[in-house]
C-alpha positions as CSV (number, residue, x, y, z in Angstrom):
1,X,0.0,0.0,0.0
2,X,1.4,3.2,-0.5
3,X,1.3,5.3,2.8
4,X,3.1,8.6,1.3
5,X,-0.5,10.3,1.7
6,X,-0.6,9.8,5.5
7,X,3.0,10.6,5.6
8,X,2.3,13.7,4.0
9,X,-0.6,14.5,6.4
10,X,1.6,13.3,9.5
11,X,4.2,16.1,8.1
12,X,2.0,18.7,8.2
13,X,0.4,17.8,11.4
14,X,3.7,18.3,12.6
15,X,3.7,22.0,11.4
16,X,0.8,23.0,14.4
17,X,2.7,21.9,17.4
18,X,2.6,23.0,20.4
19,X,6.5,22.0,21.8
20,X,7.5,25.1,23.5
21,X,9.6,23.3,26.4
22,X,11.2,20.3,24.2
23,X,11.0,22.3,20.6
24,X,10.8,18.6,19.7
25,X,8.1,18.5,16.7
26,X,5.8,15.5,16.1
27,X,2.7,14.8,13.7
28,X,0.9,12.2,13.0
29,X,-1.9,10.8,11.1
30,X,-4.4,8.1,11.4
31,X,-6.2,6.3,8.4
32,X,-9.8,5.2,8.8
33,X,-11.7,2.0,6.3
34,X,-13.5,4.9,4.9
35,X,-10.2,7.1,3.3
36,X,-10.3,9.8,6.0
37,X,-7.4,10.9,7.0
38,X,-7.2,12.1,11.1
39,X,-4.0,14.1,11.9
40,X,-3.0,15.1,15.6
41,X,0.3,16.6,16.8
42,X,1.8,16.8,20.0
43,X,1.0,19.5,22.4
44,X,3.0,20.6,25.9
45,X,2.3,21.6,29.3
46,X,5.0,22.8,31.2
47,X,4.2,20.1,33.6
48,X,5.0,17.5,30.8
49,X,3.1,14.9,32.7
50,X,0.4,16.7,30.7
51,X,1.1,16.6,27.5
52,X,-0.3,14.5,24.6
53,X,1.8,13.1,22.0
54,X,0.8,13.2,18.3
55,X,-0.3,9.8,17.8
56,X,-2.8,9.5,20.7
57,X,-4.2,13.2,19.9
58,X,-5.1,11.8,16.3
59,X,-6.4,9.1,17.6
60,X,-8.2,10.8,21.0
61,X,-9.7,12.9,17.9
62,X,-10.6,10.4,16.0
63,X,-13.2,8.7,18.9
64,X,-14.1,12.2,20.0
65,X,-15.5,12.2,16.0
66,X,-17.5,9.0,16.9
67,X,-14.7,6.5,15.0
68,X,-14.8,2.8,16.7
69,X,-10.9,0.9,16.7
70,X,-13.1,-0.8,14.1
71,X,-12.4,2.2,12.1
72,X,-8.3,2.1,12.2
73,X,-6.2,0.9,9.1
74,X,-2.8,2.7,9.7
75,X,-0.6,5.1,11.6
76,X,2.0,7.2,10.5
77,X,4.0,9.5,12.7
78,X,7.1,11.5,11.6
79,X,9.7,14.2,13.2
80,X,12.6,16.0,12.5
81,X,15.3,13.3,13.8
82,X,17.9,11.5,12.3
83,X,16.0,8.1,11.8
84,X,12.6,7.2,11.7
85,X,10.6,8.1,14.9
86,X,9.1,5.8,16.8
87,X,6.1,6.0,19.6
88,X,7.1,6.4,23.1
89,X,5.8,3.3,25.2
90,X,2.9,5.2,26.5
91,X,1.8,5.7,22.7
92,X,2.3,2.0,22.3
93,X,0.0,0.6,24.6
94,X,-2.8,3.1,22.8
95,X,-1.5,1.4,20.3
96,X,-2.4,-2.1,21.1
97,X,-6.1,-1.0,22.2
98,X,-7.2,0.7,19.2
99,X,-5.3,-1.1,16.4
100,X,-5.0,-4.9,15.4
101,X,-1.4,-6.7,16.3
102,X,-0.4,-6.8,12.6
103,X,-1.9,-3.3,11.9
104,X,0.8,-1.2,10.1
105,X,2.7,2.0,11.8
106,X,4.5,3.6,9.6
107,X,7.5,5.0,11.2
108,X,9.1,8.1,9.0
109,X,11.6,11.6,9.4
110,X,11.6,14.7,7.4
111,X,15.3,14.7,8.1
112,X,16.1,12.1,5.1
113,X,12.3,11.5,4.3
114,X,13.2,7.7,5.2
115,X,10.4,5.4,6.3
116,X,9.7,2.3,7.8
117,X,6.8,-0.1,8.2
118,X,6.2,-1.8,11.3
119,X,3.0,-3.5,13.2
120,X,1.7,-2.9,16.5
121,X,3.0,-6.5,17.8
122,X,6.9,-5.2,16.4
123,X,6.7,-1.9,18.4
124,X,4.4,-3.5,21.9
125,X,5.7,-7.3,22.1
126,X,4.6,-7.9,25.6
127,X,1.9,-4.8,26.1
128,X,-0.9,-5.5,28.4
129,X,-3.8,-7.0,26.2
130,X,-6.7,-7.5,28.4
131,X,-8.0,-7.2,32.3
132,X,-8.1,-10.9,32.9
């Protein structure tokens, strides 16, 4: 599948950050069954405990729109570093809730526009999956 639409949408997500304290940039951008496109970015508090990272504010957005997990295809989430960015372990375990084990993240940087495709299960091999 070609995913340089959501990585393209994941860039300019980036753009509207709010990363006053870190000046660390991060967008992302969530494809839904139905071709829409959700983008989130991250946004600080100076209390950091706070803040939301890209890829759970596109996907906070997308259930605050009335999506279902049933709804998620892919993930893509890009910054400005020197290899493809990854989700921090908090943003993994959303991960594993709202997306399917062999779900595709796509993992990319506007430093040398390389990318990467990974699944949930490659990035969350031993997350928590269920209360029992």
């Amino acid at each position: 599948m070609n995913y340089q639409p959501l990585i393209d949408a994941a860039t300019v997500a980036m753009q509207h950050t709010y990363s006053p304290y870190s000046n660390f940039p991060v967008g992302a951008a969530l494809l839904l069954k139905d071709g829409t496109i959700i983008m989130g970015t991250n946004v600080e508090n100076v209390s950091f405990g706070a803040t939301n990272c890209a890829e759970r504010s596109a996907i906070f957005a997308a259930i605050s729109q009335g999506y279902t997990k049933a709804d998620f295809v892919a993930l893509a989430v890009t910054g400005k570093t020197a290899d493809p960015i990854a989700p921090c372990c908090i943003c993994r375990q959303v991960l594993v809730e709202f997306f399917e084990p062999t779900s595709p993240i796509i993992l990319h940087t506007t430093t040398t526009n390389e990318a990467k495709e990974v699944t949930v299960a490659d990035l969350a091999p031993y997350s928590f999956k269920n209360m029992e």
